[in-house]
C-alpha positions in Angstrom: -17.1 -2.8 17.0 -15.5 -5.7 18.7 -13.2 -5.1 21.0 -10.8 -8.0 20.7 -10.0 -6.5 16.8 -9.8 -2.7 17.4 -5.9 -2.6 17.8 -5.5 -4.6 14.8 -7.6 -3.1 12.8 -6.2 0.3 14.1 -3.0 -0.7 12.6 -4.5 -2.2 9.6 -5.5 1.6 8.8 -1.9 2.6 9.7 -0.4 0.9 7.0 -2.6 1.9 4.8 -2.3 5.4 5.5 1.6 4.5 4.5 0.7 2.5 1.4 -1.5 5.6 0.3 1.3 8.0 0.6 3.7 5.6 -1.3 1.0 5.8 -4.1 0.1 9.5 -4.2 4.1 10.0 -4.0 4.3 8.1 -7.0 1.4 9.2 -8.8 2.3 12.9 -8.7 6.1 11.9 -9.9 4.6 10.4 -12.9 2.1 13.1 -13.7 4.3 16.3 -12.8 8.2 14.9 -13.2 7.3 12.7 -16.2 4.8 13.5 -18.0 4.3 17.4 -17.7 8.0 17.8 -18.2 8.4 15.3 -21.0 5.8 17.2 -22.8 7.0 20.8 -22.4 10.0 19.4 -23.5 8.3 17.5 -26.4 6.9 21.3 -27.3 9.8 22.7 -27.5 11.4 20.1 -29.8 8.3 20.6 -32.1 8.9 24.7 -32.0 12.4 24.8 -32.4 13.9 21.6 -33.8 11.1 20.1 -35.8 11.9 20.8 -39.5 9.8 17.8 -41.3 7.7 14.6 -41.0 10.9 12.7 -39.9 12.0 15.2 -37.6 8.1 15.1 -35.8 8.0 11.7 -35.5 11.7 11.3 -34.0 10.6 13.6 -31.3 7.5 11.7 -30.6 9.3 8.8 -30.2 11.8 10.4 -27.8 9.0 11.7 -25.9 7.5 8.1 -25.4 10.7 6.9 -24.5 11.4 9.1 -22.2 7.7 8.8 -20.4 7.9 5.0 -20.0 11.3 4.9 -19.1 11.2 7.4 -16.3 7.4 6.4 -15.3 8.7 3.1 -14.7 12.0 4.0 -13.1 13.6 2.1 -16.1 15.6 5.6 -16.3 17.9 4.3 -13.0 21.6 3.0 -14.2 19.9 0.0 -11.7 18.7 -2.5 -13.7 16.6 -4.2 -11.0 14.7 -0.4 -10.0 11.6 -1.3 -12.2 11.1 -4.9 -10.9 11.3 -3.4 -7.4 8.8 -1.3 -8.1 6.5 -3.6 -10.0 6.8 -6.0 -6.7 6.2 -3.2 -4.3 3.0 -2.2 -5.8 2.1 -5.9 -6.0 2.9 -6.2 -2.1 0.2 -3.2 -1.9 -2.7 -5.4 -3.7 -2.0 -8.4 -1.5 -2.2 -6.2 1.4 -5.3 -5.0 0.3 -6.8 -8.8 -0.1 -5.6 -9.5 3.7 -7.2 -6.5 4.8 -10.6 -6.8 2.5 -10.9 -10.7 4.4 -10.1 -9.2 7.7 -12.7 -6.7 7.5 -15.7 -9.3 5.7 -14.6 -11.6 9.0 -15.0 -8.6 11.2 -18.7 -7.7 9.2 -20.0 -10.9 9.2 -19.1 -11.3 13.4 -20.8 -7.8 13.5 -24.1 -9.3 12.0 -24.0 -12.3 13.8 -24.0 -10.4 17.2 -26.5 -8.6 16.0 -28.3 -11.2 15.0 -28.1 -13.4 18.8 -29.1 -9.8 20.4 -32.4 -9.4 18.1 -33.1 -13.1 19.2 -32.3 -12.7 22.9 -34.4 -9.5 22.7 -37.9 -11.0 21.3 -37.1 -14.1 23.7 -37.2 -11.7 26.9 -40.1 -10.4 25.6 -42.0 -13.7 25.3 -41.0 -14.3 29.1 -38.2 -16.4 28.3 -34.2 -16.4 28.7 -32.4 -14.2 26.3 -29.5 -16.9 26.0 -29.4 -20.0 26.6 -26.1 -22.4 26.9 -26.8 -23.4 23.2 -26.4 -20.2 21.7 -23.5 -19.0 20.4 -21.5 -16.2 22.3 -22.4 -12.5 22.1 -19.8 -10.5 23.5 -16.6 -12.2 22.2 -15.9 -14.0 19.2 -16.3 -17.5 19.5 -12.5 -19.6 20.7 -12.1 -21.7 17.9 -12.4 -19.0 15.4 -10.1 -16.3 17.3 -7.7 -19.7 17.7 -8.0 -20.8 14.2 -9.0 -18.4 12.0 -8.4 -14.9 13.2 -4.7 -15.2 13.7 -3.8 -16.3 10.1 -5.5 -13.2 9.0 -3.3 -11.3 11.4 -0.3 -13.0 10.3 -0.5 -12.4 6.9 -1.6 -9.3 7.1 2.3 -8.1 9.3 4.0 -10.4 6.5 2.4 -8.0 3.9 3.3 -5.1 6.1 6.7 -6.1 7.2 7.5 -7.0 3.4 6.0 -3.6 1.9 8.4 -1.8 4.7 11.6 -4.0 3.5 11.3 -3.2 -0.4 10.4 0.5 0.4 13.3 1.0 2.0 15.3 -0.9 -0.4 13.7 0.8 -3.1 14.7 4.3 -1.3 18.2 3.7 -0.8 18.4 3.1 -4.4 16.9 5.9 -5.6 18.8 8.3 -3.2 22.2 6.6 -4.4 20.8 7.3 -8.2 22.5 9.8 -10.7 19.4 11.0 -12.4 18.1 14.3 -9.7 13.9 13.2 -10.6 14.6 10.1 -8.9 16.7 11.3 -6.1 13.9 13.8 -5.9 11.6 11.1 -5.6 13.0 9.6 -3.1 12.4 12.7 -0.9 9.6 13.1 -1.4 8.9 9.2 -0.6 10.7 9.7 2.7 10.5 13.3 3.3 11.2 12.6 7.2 13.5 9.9 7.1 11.2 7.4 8.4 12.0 4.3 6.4 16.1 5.3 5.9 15.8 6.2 9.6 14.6 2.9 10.9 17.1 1.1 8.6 20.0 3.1 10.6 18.5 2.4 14.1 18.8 -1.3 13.1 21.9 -0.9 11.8 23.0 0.8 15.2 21.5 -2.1 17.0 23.2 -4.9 15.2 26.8 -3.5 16.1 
């Protein structure tokens, strides 16, 4: 792998590790918090309460109220909690579209190397000079592209990351401040070490 690309792409993997977590966080709040305990509690209604059609139906309903409202955070006495969410895991998709063009750009380099080394190979071969001045350079990537091209990649790619870092953390302070416990609980588990509150207080520290 290029070398010019490795620390970027290192961190590329670092955020993701951090979008993955986010996700997983989320995913086992929804199937565990939400949905398991909706439905025990759905089965209890049905054994105890449930004494007709009407009845049955009533506690359905609940039960899907409940399961969208809490799946989607609309649970929160915050009115704006569910579009937060909804934007962070649309910052996570654009992410992923930086990254997927940084790492075709970083292929297709890949095979053109290879491609100049398999020609300067069969040309020493047949006597002759591997390169010449009109080929196009092997160990770097060409100027104009790392100029031009590569840092827009770059750039977008921190605006996605510093942006999924901003509304996490907003996101987080809500949910600790929240009365319902599930999503105070999820925000522990979101931020387990205080990484995200803890940077927000170092900058607040700074700024004094």
């Amino acid at each position: 792998m290029k070398i010019e690309l490795v620390p970027e792409l290192h961190h590329c993997r670092i955020v993701c590790s951090e979008m993955i977590h986010f996700v997983y966080q989320l995913q086992y709040y929804i199937l565990f918090e939400v949905l398991e305990c909706s439905w025990d509690e759905l089965l209890k209604t049905i054994e105890n309460n449930t004494t007709d059609l009407d009845s049955l139906i009533e506690a359905h309903s609940k039960y899907l109220r409940d399961v969208s409202s809490k799946g989607l955070l609309a649970a929160s006495h915050d009115a704006n909690m569910m579009p937060r969410l909804l934007e962070l895991l649309a910052t996570i998709l654009d992410y992923k579209v930086a990254q997927d063009n940084l790492y075709n750009y970083a292929m297709a380099e890949i095979e053109r190397r290879e491609r100049l080394a398999q020609t300067a190979d069969r040309r020493t071969r047949h006597g002759q000079w591997g390169l010449t001045d009109q080929d196009d350079t092997l160990d770097r990537i060409p100027d104009e592209q790392f100029e031009e091209l590569v840092p827009g990649l770059l750039r977008t790619l921190n605006e996605y990351s510093m942006q999924f870092k901003r509304e996490l953390s907003q996101l987080l302070i809500t949910l600790s401040a929240d009365g319902d416990s599930d999503l105070r609980f999820l925000s522990f588990r979101l931020d387990f070490n205080e990484f995200y509150l803890g940077s927000l207080k170092n900058v607040g520290r700074k700024t004094r």
